[in-house]
C-alpha atoms as a printed R data frame, in Angstrom:
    type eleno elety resid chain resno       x      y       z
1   ATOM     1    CA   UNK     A     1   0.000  0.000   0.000
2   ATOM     2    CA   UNK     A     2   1.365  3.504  -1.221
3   ATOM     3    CA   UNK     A     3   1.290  6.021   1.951
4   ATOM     4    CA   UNK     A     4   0.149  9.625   0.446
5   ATOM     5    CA   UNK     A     5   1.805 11.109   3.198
6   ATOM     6    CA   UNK     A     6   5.042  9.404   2.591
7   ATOM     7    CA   UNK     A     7   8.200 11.103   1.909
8   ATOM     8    CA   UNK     A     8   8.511 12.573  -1.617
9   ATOM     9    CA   UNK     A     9  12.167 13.559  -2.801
10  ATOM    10    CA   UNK     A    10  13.601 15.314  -5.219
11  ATOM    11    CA   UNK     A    11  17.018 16.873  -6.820
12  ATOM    12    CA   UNK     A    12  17.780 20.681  -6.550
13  ATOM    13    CA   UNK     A    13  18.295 20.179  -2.822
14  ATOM    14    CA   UNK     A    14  20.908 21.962  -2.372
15  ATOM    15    CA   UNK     A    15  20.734 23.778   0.619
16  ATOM    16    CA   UNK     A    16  20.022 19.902   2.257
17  ATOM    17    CA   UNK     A    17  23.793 19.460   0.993
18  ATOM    18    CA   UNK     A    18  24.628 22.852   2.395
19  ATOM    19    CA   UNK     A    19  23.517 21.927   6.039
20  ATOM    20    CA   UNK     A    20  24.835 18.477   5.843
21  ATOM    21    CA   UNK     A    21  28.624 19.212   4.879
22  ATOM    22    CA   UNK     A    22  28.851 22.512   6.230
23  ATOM    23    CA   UNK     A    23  30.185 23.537   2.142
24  ATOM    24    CA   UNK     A    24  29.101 26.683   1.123
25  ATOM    25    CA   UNK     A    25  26.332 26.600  -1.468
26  ATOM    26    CA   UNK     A    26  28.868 28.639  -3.961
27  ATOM    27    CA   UNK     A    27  31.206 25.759  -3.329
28  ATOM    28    CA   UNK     A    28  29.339 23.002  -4.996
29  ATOM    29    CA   UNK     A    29  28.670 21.743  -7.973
30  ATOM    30    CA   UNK     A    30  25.557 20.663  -8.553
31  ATOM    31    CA   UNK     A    31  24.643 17.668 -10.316
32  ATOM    32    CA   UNK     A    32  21.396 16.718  -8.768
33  ATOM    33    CA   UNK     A    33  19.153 17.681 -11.460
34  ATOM    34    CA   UNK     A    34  18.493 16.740 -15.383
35  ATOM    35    CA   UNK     A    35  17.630 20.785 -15.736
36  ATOM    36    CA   UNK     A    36  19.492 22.011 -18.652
37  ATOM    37    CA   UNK     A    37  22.217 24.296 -17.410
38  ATOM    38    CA   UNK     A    38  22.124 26.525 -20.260
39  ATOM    39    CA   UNK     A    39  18.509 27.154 -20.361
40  ATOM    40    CA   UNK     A    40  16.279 29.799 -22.650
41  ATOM    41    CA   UNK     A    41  18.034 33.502 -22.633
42  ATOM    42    CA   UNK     A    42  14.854 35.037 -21.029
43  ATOM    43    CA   UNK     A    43  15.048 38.901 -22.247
44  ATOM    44    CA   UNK     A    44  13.535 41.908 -20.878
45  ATOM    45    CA   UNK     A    45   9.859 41.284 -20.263
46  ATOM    46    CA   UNK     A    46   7.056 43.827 -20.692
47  ATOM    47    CA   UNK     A    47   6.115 46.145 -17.515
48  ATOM    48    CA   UNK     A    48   2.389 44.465 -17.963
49  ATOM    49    CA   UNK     A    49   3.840 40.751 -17.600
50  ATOM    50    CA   UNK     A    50   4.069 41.851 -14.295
51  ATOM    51    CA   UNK     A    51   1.509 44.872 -13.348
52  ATOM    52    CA   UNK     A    52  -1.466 42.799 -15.083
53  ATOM    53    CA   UNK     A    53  -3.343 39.464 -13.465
54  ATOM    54    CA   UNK     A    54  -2.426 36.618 -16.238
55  ATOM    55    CA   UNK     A    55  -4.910 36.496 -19.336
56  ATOM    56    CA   UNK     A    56  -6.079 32.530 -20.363
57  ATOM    57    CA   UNK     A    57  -6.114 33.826 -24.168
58  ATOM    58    CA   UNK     A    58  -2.776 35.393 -24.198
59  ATOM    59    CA   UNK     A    59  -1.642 33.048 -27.245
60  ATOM    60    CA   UNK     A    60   0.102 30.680 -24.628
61  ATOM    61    CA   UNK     A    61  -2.671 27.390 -25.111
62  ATOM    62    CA   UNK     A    62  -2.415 27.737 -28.822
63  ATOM    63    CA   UNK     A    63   1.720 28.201 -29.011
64  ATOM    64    CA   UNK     A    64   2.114 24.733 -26.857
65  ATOM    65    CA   UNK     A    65  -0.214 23.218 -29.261
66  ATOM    66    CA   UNK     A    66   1.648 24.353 -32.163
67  ATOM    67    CA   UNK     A    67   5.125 23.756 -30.976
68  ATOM    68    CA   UNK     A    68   4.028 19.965 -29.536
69  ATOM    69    CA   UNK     A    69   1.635 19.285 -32.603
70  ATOM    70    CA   UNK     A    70  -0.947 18.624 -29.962
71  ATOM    71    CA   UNK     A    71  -5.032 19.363 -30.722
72  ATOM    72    CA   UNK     A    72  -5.136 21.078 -27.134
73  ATOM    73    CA   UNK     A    73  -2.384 22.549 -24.603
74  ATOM    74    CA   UNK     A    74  -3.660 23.660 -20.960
75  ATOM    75    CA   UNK     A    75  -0.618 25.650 -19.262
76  ATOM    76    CA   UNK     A    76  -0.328 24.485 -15.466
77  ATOM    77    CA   UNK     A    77   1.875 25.489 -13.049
78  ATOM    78    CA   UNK     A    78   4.615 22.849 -14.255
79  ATOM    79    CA   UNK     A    79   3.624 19.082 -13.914
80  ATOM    80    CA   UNK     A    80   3.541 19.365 -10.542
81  ATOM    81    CA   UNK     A    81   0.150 20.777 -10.529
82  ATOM    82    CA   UNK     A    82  -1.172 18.495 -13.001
83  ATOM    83    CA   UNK     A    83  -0.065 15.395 -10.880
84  ATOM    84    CA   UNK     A    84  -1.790 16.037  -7.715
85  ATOM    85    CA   UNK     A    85  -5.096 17.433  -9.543
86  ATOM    86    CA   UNK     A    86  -5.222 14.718 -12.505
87  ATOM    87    CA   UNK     A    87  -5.789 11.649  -9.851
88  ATOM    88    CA   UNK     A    88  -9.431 12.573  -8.750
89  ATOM    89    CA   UNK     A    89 -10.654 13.256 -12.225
90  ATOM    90    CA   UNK     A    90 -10.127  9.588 -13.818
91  ATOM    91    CA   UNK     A    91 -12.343  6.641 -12.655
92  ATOM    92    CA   UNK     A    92 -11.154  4.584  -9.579
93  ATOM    93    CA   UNK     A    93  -9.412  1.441 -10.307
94  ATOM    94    CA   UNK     A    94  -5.811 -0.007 -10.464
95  ATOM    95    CA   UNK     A    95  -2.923  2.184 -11.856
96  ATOM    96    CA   UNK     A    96   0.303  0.890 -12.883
97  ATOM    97    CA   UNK     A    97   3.543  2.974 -11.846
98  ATOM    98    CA   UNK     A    98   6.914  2.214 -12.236
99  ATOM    99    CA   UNK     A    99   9.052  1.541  -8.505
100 ATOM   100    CA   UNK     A   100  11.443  3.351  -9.790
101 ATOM   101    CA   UNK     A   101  10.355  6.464 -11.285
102 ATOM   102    CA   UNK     A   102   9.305 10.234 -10.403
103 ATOM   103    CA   UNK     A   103   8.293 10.024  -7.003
104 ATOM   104    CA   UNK     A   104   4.991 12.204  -7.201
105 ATOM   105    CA   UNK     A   105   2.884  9.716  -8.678
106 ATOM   106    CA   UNK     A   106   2.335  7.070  -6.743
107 ATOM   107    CA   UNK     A   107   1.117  9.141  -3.657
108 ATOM   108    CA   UNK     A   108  -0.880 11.496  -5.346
109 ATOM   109    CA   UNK     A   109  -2.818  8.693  -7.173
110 ATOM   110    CA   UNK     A   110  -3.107  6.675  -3.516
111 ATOM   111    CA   UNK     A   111  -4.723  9.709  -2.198
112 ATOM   112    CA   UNK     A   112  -7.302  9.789  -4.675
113 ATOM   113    CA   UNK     A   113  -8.126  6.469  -4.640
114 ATOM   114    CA   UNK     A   114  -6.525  4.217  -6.541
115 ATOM   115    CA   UNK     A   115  -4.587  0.641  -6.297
116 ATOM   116    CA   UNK     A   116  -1.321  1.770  -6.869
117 ATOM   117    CA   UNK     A   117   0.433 -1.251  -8.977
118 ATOM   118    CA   UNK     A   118   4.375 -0.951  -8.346
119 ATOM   119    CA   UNK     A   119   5.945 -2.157 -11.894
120 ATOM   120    CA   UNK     A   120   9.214 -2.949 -12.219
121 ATOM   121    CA   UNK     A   121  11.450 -2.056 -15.328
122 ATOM   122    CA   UNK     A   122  11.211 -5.175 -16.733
123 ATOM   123    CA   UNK     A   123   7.261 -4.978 -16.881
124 ATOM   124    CA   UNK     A   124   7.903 -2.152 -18.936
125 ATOM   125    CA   UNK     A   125   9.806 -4.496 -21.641
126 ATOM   126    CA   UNK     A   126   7.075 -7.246 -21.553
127 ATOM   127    CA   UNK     A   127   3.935 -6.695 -24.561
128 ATOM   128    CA   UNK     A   128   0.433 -6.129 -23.154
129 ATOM   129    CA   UNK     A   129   1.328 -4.665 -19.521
130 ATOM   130    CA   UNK     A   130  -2.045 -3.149 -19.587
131 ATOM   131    CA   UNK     A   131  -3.813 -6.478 -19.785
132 ATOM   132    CA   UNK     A   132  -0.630 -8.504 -17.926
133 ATOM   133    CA   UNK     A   133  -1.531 -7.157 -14.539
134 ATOM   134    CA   UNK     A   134  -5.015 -6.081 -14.473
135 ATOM   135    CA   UNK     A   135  -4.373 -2.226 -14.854
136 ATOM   136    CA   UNK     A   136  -7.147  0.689 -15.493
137 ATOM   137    CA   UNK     A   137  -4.447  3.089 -15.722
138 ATOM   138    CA   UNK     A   138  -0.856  3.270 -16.439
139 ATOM   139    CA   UNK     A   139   1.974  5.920 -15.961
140 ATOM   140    CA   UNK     A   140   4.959  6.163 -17.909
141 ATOM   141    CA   UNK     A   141   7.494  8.733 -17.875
142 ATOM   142    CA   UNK     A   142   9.010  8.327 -21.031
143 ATOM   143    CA   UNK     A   143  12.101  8.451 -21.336
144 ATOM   144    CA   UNK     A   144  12.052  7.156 -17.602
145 ATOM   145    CA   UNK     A   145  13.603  9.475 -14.574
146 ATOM   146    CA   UNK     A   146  16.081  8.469 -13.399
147 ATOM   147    CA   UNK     A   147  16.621  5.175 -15.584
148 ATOM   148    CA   UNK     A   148  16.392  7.117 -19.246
149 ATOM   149    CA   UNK     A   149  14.514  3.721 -20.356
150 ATOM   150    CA   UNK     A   150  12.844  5.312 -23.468
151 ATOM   151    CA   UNK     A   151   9.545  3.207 -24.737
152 ATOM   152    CA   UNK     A   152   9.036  3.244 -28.522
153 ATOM   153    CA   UNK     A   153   5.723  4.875 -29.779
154 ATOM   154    CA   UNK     A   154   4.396  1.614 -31.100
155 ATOM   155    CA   UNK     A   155   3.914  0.012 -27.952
156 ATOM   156    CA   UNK     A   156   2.748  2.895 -25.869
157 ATOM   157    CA   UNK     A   157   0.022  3.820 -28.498
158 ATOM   158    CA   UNK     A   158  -0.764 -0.203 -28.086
159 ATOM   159    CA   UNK     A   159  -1.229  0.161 -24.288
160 ATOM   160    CA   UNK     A   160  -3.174  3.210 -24.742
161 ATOM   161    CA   UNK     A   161  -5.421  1.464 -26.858
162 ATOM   162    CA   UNK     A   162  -5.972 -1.519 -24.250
163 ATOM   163    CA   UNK     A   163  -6.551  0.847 -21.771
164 ATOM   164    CA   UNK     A   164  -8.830  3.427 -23.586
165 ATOM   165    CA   UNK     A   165 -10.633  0.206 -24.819
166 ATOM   166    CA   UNK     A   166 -12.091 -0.503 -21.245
167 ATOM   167    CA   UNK     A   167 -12.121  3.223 -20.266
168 ATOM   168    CA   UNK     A   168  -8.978  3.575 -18.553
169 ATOM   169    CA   UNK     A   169  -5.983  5.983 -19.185
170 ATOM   170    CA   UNK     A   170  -2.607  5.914 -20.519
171 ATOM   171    CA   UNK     A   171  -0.626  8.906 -18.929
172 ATOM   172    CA   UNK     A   172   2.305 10.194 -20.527
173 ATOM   173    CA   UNK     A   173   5.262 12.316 -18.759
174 ATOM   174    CA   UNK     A   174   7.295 13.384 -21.607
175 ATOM   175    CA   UNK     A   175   8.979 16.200 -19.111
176 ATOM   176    CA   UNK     A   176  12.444 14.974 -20.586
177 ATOM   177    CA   UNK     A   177  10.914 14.176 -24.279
178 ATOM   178    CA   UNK     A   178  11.854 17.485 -26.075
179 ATOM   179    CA   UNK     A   179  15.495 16.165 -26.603
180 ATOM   180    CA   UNK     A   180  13.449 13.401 -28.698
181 ATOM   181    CA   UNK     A   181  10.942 14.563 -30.163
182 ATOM   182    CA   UNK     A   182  10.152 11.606 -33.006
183 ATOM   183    CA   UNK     A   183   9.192  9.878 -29.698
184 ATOM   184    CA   UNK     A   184   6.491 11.716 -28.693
185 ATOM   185    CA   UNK     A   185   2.543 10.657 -28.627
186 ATOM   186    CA   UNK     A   186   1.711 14.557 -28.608
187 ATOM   187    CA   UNK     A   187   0.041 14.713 -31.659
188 ATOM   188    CA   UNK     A   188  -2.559 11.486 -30.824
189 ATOM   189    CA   UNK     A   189  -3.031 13.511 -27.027
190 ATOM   190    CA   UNK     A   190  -6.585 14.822 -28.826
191 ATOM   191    CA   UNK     A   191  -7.578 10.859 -28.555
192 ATOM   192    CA   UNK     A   192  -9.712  9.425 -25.239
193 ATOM   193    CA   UNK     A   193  -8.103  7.937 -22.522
194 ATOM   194    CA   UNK     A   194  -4.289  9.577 -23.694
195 ATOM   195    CA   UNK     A   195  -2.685 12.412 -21.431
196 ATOM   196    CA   UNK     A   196   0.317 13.593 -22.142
197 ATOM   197    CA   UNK     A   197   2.373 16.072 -19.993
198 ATOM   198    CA   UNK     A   198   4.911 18.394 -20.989
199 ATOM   199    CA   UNK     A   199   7.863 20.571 -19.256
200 ATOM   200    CA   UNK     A   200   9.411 23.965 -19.676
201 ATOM   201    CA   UNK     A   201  11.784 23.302 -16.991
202 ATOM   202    CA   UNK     A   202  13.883 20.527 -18.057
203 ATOM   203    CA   UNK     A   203  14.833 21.122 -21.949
204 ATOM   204    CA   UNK     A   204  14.216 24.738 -21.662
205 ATOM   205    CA   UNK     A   205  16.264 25.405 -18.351
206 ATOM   206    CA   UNK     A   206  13.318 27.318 -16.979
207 ATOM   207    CA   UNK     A   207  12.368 25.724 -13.916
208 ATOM   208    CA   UNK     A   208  11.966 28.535 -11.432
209 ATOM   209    CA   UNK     A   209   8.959 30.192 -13.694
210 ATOM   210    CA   UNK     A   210   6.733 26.438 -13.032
211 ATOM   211    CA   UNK     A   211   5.112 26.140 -16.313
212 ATOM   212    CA   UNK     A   212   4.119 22.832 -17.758
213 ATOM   213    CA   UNK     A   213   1.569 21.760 -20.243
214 ATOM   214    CA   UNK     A   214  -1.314 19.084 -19.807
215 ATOM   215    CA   UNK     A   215  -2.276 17.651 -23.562
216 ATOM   216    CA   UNK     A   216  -5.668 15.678 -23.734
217 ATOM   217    CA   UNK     A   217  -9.093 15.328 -25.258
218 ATOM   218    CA   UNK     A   218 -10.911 19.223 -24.807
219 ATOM   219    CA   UNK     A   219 -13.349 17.671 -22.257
220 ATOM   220    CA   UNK     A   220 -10.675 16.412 -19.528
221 ATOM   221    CA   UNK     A   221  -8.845 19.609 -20.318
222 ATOM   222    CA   UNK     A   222 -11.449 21.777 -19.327
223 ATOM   223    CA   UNK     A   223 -12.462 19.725 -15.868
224 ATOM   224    CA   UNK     A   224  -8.770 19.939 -14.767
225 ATOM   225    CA   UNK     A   225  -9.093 23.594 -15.747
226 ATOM   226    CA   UNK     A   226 -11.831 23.897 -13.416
227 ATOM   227    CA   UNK     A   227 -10.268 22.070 -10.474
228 ATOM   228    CA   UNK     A   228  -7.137 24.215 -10.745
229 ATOM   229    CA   UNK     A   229  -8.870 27.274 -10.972
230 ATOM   230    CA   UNK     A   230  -7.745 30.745 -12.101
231 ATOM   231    CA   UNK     A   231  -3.980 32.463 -12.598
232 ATOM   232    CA   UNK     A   232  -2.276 29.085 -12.578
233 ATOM   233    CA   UNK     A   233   0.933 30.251 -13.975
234 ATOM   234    CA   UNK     A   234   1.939 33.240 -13.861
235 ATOM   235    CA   UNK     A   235   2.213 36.343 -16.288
236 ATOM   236    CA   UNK     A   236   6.233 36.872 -16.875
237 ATOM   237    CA   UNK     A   237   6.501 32.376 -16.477
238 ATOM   238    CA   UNK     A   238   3.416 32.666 -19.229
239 ATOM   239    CA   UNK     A   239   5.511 35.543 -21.529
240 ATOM   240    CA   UNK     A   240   8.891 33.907 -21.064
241 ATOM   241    CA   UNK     A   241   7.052 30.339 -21.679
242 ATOM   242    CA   UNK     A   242   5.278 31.117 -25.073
243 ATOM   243    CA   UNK     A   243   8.877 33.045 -26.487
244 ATOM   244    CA   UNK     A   244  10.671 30.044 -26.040
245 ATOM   245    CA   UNK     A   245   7.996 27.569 -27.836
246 ATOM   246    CA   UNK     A   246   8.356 30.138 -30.650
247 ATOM   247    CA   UNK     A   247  12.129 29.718 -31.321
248 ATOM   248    CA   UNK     A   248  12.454 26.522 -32.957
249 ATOM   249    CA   UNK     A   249  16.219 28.170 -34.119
250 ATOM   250    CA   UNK     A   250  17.389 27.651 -30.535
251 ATOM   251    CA   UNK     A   251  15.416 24.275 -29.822
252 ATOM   252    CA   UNK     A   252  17.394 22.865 -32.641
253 ATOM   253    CA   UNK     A   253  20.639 23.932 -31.226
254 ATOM   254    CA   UNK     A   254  19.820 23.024 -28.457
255 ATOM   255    CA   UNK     A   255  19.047 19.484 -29.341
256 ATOM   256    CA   UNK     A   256  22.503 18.970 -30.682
257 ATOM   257    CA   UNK     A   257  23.556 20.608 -27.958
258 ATOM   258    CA   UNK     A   258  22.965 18.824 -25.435
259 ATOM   259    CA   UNK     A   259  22.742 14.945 -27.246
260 ATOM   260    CA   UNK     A   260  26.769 16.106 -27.427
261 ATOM   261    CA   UNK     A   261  27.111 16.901 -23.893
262 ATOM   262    CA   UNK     A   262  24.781 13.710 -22.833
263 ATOM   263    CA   UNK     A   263  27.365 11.809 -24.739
264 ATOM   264    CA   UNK     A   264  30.500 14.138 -23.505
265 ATOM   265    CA   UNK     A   265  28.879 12.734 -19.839
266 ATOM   266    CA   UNK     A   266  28.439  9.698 -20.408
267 ATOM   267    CA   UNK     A   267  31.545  8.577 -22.123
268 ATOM   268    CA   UNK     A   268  33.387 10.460 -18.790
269 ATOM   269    CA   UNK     A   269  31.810  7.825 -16.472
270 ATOM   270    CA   UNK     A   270  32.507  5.088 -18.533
271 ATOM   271    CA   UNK     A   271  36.219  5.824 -18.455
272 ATOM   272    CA   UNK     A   272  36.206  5.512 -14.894
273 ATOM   273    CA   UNK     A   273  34.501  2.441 -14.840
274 ATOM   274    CA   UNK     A   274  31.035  2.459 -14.161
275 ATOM   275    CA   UNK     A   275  28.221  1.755 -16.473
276 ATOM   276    CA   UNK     A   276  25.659  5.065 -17.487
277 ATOM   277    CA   UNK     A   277  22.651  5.014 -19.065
278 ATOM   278    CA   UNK     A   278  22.861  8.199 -20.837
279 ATOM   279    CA   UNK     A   279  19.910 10.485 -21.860
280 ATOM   280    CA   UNK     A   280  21.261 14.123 -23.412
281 ATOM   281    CA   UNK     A   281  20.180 15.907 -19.685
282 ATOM   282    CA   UNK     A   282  21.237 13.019 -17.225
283 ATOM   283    CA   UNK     A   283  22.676 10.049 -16.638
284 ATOM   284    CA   UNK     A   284  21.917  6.918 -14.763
285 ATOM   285    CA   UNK     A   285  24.057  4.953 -12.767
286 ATOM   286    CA   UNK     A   286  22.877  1.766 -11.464
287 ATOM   287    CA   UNK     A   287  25.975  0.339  -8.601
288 ATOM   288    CA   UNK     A   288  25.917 -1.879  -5.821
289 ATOM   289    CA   UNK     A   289  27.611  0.808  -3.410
290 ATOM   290    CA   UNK     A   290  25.934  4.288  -4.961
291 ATOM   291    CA   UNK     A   291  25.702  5.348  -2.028
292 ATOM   292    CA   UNK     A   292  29.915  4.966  -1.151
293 ATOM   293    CA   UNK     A   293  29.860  6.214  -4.764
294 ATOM   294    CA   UNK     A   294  27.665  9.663  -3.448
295 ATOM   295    CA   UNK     A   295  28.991 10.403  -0.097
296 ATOM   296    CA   UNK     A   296  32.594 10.174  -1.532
297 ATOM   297    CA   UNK     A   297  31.972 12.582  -4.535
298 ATOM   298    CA   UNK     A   298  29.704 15.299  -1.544
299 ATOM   299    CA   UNK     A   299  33.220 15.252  -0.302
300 ATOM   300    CA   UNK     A   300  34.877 16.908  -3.480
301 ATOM   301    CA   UNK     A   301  31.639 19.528  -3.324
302 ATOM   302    CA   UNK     A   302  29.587 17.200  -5.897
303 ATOM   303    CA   UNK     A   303  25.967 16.752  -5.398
304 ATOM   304    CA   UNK     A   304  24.352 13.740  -6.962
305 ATOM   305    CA   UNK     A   305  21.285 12.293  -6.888
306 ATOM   306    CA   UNK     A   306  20.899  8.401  -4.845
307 ATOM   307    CA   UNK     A   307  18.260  6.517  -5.047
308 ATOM   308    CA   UNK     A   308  17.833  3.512  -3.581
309 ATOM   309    CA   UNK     A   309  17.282 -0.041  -4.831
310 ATOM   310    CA   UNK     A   310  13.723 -0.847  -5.814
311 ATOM   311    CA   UNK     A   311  12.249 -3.439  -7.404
312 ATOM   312    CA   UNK     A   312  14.822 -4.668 -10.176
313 ATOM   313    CA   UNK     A   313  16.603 -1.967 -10.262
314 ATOM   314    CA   UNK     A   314  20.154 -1.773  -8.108
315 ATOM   315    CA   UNK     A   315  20.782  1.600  -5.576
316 ATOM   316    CA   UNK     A   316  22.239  3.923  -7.995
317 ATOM   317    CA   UNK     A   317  23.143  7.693  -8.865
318 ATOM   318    CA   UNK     A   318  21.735 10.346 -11.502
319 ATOM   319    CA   UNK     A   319  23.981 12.923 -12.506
320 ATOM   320    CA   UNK     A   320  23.264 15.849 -14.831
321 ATOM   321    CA   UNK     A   321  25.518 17.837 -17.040
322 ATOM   322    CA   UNK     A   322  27.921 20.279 -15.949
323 ATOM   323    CA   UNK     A   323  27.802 23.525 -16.687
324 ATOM   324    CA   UNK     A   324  29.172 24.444 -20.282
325 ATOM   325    CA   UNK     A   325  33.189 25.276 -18.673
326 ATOM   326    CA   UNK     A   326  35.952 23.333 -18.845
327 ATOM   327    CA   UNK     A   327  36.598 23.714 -14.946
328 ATOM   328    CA   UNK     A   328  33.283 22.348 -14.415
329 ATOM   329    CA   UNK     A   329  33.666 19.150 -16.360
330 ATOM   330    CA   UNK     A   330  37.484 18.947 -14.901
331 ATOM   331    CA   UNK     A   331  36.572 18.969 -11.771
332 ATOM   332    CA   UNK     A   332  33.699 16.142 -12.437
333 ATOM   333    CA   UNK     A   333  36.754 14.385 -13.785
334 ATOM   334    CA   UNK     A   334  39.354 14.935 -11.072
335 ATOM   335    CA   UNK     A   335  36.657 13.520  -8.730
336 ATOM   336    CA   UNK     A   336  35.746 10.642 -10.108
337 ATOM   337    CA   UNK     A   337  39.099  9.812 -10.684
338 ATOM   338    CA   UNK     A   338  39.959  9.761  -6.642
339 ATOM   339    CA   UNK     A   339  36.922  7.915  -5.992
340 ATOM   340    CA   UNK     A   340  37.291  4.012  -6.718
341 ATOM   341    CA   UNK     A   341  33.937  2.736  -9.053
C-alpha cells in the first residue's frame, strides 16, 4: 500500500547538501538535477507581464499546441500541478507505476483512490502490460527518470489502446521528451483515454517560472481547468514560456547541444569504470555501493542524486551535465578519478 503522506524527494536540494557538509552553497557543484544548465536567454519582459493578473487567451494554449503538434495545450503550473489534480478526475481502479520512477505519482494517485500497482522495469519491456496485470491506468514517464529507459511509440500507443478500450488511461510524462521529439505521442493527445504532460523546466532550463503543459481530449482539459482554478501560472513564467515555444532556431541547437554533452557525460563515467545510461540531460548509474559512490563525490563539493534499490533496479546515482566550462567538467573528472567505481 502507497502512503500519500510518505516522503517525496527530489534533486535541486541543495541547501540539504549545504547543512549536511557545512560547504558553502557557492562551493558546490551541482549535479542533482536533469535541468538544462544553459537554459532559454529570457530577455527583458514587458512592464504588464508583471503589473497585469495573467490572461487565459494570451496566445500561450495555442503556441504549446503548435510547438508539440498537440489538438489542445492547458498551461499548469509545471507538472507538478497536473499530478496532484489529474488523480481525482479519472475513474477509480488499479494504476500501474513504475518503482522506480518520479516520485509524485504514486502518492498522489493513492490519495485519490486508486490501487497503486508498483511495476518494475522489466514490466515495462514485456507486450500487453495493460492487460498482464489487471491495470485501469498506467503511468509512464518516457524516457524514464532516473533510468532514461525510453519506450518506442508503437507500444505505448498499443497500451493506450488496451486501456482506452475498457475506459482507462494511458498517462504520458514526456517532461524529458523534447530532446526526442520523433518519440512523442503529442500529436494522438486529442484521442480518449491519452494524457500527455509536458515541461518547460527541463529542456528549456526554466524551472523557477513552473510552467508545464497538460495535452488531452478538450473535455478532460477543461475539468482539470476547473479544479485548478484561475492564474495558474503566472504572467512573466506565461511571456517567457510562449517566447521560447516560438524559437524553434534555438530548440534545434539546443538538441545537438545537449545529445553532445549527454554523450560528452556519459563517455566520462565510462572511463572511470562504471556503467551510465545516458539520456542528453542526465545520466543513470545503477551500482551496488551508490551510495559509497555519493557520499565520496559530496566530499569533493559534488551533489548527486541516490536513489535507492527498488524493485529490479540496483541503488544507484543520476547525474546531470555540468555547466558548459571546462573547470566544471574537470573537476567532475578529477573527482571521479579519486573515488574508486
Amino acid at each position: 500500500m502507497i502512503s500519500p503522506t510518505a516522503p517525496i524527494r527530489h534533486g535541486g536540494d541543495l541547501r540539504a547538501a549545504v547543512r549536511r557538509y557545512g560547504r558553502p552553497a557557492a562551493d558546490w557543484l551541482d549535479l542533482s538535477t536533469g535541468i538544462n544548465p544553459t537554459g532559454y536567454p529570457v530577455p527583458q519582459l514587458p512592464a504588464q507581464a508583471w503589473q497585469r493578473l495573467p490572461e487565459d487567451d494570451d496566445g500561450l494554449s495555442e503556441a504549446a499546441a503548435l510547438a508539440y503538434g498537440a489538438p489542445h495545450a492547458l498551461p499548469v503550473a509545471g507538472s507538478q500541478a497536473a499530478i496532484r489534480a489529474l488523480p481525482p478526475l479519472l475513474r477509480p481502479g488499479r494504476v500501474g507505476i513504475a518503482a522506480l520512477g518520479y516520485s509524485e505519482y504514486a502518492p498522489a494517485f493513492a490519495a485519490a483512490g486508486h490501487e497503486v500497482v508498483l511495476l518494475a522495469e522489466s514490466d515495462f519491456m514485456q507486450a500487453g502490460l495493460p492487460d498482464r496485470r489487471g491495470l485501469d491506468h498506467l503511468v509512464v514517464v518516457n524516457p524514464n527518470n532516473p533510468t532514461g529507459r525510453l519506450l518506442p511509440a508503437g507500444t505505448l500507443a498499443d497500451w493506450h489502446a488496451a486501456l482506452a478500450a475498457r475506459g482507462g488511461t494511458l498517462l504520458l510524462d514526456e517532461a524529458f521528451m523534447d530532446c526526442t521529439p520523433r518519440h512523442s505521442l503529442c500529436s494522438r493527445s486529442g484521442e480518449t483515454g491519452l494524457l500527455v504532460l509536458r515541461s518547460i523546466g527541463k529542456f528549456y532550463g526554466l524551472a523557477g517560472i513552473r510552467c508545464g503543459f497538460v495535452l488531452g481530449a478538450a473535455p478532460l482539459l477543461a475539468a482539470l481547468r476547473e479544479r485548478l482554478g484561475h492564474w495558474t501560472v503566472s504572467g512573466p513564467a506565461r511571456e517567457v514560456a510562449r517566447l521560447a515555444l516560438a524559437d524553434p532556431g534555438w530548440q534545434a541547437a539546443t538538441r545537438n547541444q545537449l545529445a553532445a554533452a549527454g554523450e560528452r557525460l556519459a563517455a566520462l563515467l565510462a572511463r572511470h569504470g562504471l556503467a551510465p545510461v545516458m539520456q542528453p540531460l542526465f545520466c543513470w548509474v545503477p551500482h551496488p555501493e551508490a551510495a559509497r559512490l555519493h557520499e565520496a563525490l559530496a566530499g569533493h563539493g559534488i551533489w548527486t542524486r541516490l536513489f535507492d534499490a527498488a524493485a529490479d533496479c540496483p541503488p544507484s546515482l543520476r547525474l546531470g551535465l555540468p555547466p558548459d566550462l571546462p573547470q566544471a567538467w574537470q573537476r567532475l573528472d578529477d573527482a571521479l578519478a579519486s573515488v574508486p567505481a
